[in-house]
C-alpha positions as CSV (number, residue, x, y, z in Angstrom):
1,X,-24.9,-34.9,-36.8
2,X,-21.2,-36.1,-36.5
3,X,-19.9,-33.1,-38.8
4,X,-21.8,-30.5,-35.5
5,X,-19.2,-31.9,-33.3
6,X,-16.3,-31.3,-35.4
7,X,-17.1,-27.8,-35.9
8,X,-16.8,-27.4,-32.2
9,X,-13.0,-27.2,-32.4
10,X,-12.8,-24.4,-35.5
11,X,-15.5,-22.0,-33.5
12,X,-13.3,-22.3,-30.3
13,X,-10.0,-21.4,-32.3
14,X,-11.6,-18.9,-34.1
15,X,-13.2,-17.0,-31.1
16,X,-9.8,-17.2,-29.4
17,X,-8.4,-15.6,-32.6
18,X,-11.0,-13.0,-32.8
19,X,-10.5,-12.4,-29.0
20,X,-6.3,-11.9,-29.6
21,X,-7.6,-8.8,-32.1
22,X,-10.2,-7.5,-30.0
23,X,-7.5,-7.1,-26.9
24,X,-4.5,-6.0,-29.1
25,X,-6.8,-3.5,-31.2
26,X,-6.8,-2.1,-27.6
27,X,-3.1,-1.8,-27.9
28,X,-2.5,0.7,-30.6
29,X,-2.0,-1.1,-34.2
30,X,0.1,2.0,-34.9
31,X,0.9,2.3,-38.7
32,X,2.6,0.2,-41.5
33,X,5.9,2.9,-40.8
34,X,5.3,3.4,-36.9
35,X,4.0,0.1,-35.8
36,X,2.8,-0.2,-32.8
37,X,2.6,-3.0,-29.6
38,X,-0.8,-4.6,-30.9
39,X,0.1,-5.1,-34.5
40,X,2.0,-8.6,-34.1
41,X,-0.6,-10.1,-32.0
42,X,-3.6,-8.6,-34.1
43,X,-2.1,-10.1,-37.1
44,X,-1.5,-13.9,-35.3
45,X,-5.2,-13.5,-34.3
46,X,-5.9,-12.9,-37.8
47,X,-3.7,-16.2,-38.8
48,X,-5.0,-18.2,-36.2
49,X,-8.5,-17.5,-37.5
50,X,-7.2,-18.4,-41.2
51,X,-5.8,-21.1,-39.8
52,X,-9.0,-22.4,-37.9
53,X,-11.0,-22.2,-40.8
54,X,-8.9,-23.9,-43.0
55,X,-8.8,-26.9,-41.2
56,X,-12.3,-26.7,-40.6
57,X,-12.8,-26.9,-44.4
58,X,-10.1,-29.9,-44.4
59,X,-11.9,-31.5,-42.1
60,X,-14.9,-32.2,-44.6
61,X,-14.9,-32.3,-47.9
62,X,-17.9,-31.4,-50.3
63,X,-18.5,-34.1,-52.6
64,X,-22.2,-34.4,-54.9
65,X,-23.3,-31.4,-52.8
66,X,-23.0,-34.0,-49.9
67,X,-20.8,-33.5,-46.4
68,X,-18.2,-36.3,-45.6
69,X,-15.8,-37.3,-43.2
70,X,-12.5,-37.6,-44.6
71,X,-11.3,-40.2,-42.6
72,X,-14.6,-42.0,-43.5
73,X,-16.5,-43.7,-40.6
74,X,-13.3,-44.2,-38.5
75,X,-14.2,-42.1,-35.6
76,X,-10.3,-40.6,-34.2
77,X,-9.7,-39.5,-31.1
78,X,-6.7,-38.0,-29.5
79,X,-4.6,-40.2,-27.2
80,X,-4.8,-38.6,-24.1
81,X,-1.0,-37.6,-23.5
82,X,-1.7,-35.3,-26.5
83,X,-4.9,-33.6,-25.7
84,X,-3.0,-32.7,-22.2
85,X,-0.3,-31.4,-24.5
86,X,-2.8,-29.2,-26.2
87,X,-4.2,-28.2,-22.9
88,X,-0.8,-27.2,-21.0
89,X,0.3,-25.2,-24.3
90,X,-2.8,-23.3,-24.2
91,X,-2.2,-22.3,-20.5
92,X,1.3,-21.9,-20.8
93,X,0.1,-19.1,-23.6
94,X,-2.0,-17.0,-21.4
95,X,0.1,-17.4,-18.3
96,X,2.6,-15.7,-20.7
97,X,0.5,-12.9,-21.4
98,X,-0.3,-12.6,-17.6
99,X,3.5,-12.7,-16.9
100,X,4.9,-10.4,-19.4
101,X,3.7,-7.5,-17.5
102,X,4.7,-8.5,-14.2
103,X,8.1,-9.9,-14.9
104,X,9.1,-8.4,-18.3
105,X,9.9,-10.1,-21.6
106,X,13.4,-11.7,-21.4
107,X,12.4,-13.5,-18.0
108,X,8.8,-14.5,-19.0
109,X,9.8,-15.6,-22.6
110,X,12.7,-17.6,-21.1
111,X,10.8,-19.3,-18.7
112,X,7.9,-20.2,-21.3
113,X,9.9,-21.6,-23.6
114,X,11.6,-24.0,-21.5
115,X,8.0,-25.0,-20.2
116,X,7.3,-25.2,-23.9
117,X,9.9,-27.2,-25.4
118,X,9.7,-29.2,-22.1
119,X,6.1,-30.1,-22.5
120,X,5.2,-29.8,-26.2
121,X,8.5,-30.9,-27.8
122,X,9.5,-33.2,-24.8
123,X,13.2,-32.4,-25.2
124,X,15.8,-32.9,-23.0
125,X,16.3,-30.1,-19.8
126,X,19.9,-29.1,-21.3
127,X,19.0,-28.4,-24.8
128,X,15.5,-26.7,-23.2
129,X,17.9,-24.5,-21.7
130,X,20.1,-23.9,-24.4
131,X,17.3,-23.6,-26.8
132,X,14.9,-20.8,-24.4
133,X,18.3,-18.5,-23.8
134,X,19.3,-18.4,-27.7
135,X,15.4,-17.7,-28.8
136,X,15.2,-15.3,-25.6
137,X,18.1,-13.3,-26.0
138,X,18.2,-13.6,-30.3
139,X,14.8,-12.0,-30.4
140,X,15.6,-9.6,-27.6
141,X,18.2,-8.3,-29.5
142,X,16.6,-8.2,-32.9
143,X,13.1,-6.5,-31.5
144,X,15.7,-4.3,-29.8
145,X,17.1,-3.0,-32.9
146,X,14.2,-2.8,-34.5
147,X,12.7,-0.3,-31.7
148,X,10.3,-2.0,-30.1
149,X,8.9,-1.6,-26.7
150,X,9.3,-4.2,-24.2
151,X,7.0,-4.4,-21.1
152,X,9.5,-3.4,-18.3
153,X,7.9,-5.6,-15.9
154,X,10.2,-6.4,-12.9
155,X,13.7,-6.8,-14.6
């Protein structure tokens, strides 16, 4: 019965990662020489899927054709702090997909990643600062030269 419940987790991760390719198949894979805007977000569905499963499978182990914890009886639960973690990381991610539309990519991605390494990696404001214009701005410029299509959004 215990091993249901810890299934619960894997299903949810991998129905969000089949629900990431489902609405980027919608965006035009494009092709291996012409990619096109769905084809990063299809392929982190497909990882986060991988992923999901993987743990699953790490989660229990097969031994004597028998199912068993591997922490062994201990039952482990999150502290709190953490499980809010999980939960504002998980909004912050479709906020960002909301947002990218409306405000563009150089705006929204700044702003997330502050949020981000505010909340997640519980940094310090200046260095959240420092940190969200460098990724910004690097990746900005290297999607740029690479030719890809940014949602023009507001700015």
């Amino acid at each position: 019965m215990k091993q249901k419940y810890e299934l619960i987790p894997v299903c949810f991760w991998i129905g969000i990662g089949a629900y990431i390719m489902i609405g980027s198949y919608s965006l035009d894979l494009g092709s291996p020489k012409r990619p096109g805007a769905g084809l990063l977000p299809f392929l982190l569905g497909i990882f986060l899927i991988c992923l999901a499963i993987i743990i699953g499978m790490r989660s229990l182990r097969i031994q004597g054709g028998k199912v068993e914890k591997e922490n062994g009886d201990k039952r482990v639960l999150p502290e709190r702090a953490k499980l809010l973690k999980v939960g504002y990381t998980v909004g912050l991610l479709f906020s960002y997909i909301i947002l990218l539309e409306v405000f563009g990519y150089l705006l929204t991605t700044f702003l997330f990643l502050i949020f981000l390494f505010k909340v997640a990696a519980s940094l310090d404001w200046k260095v959240c600062l420092l940190s969200s214009v460098l990724t910004a701005l690097g990746t900005y410029g290297a999607f740029t030269l690479l030719g890809v299509n940014f949602p023009e959004g507001m700015f």
